[in-house]
Structures are given as structure tokens and as C-alpha cells.
C-alpha positions in Angstrom: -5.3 7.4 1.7 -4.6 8.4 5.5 -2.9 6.3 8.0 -5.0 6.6 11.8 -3.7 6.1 14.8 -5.4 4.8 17.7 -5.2 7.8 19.5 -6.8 9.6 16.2 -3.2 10.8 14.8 -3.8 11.0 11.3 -0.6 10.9 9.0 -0.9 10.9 5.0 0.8 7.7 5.1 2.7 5.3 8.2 5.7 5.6 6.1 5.4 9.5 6.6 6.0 10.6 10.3 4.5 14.5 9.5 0.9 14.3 11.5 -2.0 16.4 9.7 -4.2 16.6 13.0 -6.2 14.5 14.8 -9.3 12.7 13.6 -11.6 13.0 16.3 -11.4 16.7 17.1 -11.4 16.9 13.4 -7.7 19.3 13.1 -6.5 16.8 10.1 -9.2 18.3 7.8 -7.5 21.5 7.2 -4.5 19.6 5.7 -6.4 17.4 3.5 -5.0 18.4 -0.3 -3.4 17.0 -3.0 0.6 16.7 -2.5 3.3 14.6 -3.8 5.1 11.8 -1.0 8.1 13.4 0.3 9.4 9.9 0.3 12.0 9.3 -2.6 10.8 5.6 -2.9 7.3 4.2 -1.4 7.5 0.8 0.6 3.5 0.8 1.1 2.0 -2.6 0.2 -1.7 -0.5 0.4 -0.6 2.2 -1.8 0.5 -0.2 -4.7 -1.9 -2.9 -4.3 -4.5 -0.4 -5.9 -2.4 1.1 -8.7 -4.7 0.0 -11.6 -1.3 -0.2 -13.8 0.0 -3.5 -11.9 -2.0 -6.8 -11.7 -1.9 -6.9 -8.3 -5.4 -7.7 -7.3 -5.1 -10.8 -9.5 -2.1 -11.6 -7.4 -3.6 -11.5 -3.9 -7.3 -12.5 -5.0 -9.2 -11.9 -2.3 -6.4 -11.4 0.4 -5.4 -7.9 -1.3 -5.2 -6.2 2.1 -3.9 -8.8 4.1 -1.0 -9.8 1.9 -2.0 -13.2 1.3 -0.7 -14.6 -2.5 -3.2 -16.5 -4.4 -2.1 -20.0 -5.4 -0.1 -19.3 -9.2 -1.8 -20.4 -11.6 -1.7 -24.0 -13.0 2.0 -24.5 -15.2 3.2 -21.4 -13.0 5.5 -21.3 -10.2 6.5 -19.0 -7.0 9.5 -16.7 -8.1 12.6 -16.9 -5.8 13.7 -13.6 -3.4 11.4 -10.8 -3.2 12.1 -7.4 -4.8 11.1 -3.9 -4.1 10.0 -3.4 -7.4 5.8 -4.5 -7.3 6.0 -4.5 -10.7 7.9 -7.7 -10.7 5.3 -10.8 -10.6 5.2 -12.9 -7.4 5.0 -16.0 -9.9 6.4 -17.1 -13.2 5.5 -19.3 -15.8 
């Protein structure tokens, strides 16, 4: 995943200020590799949304990107307070 800027700053993330070039005089493709995130803990709603190990996309249904909740299911409820954790369920039964 890259992050793009309007004026074609691309960044490996928006969390991550370091730019890797620009995307329309093509400069960012000499830093395109596999590294870890400098970050010591990752607040990207994009980067977990589409780990395959948390549920997420039954979560958001169709509003994965935009960060709408599905309804819970019936007999569930909406969990109280919001943690950084996404492994944590949004609802409970």
C-alpha cells in the first residue's frame, strides 16, 4: 500500500512522513521494496481492515473503506469505548 498526495507525494503510508518520490515523474519507483513500518504501533484503519487474520470485512460489510459498521447481528449489541486493539470486536453478543 502507498499513500498519494495530490501533488503526486507518494509516502509508504500517511502515518509515515518519509516521501519515496513523486508519482507522476515516476521517482517513488526506485524505493518501492519490501520493509518493515518504522512505526512502533500502526493506527491505519486501511492497513488492518485487510489483514485476513481479523474479521474485519464482516464488520464493515460493504463500508470497509469508508469506516461504516454493519448493523450487529440479531441478539448482538455495539461494545462501549473504542480500543486501539482491531482485534477487539466492534460488537458483542
Amino acid at each position: 500500500m502507498i499513500s498519494v498526495d495530490g501533488d503526486g507525494t507518494v509516502r509508504r503510508c500517511h502515518f509515515v512522513p518519509t516521501e519515496l518520490g513523486n508519482l507522476y515523474d515516476g521517482s517513488y519507483r526506485a524505493a518501492l521494496r519490501p520493509r518493515p513500518c518504522p512505526l512502533a504501533v500502526c493506527d491505519c484503519h486501511i492497513g488492518y481492515v485487510h489483514l485476513e487474520s481479523l474479521p474485519l470485512y464482516d464488520v464493515f460489510a460493504g463500508g470497509v473503506l469508508e469506516r461504516v459498521p454493519a448493523p450487529p447481528p440479531p441478539g448482538a449489541s455495539w461494545s462501549v469505548g473504542h480500543t486501539a486493539s482491531p482485534s477487539i470486536p466492534l460488537w458483542s453478543r
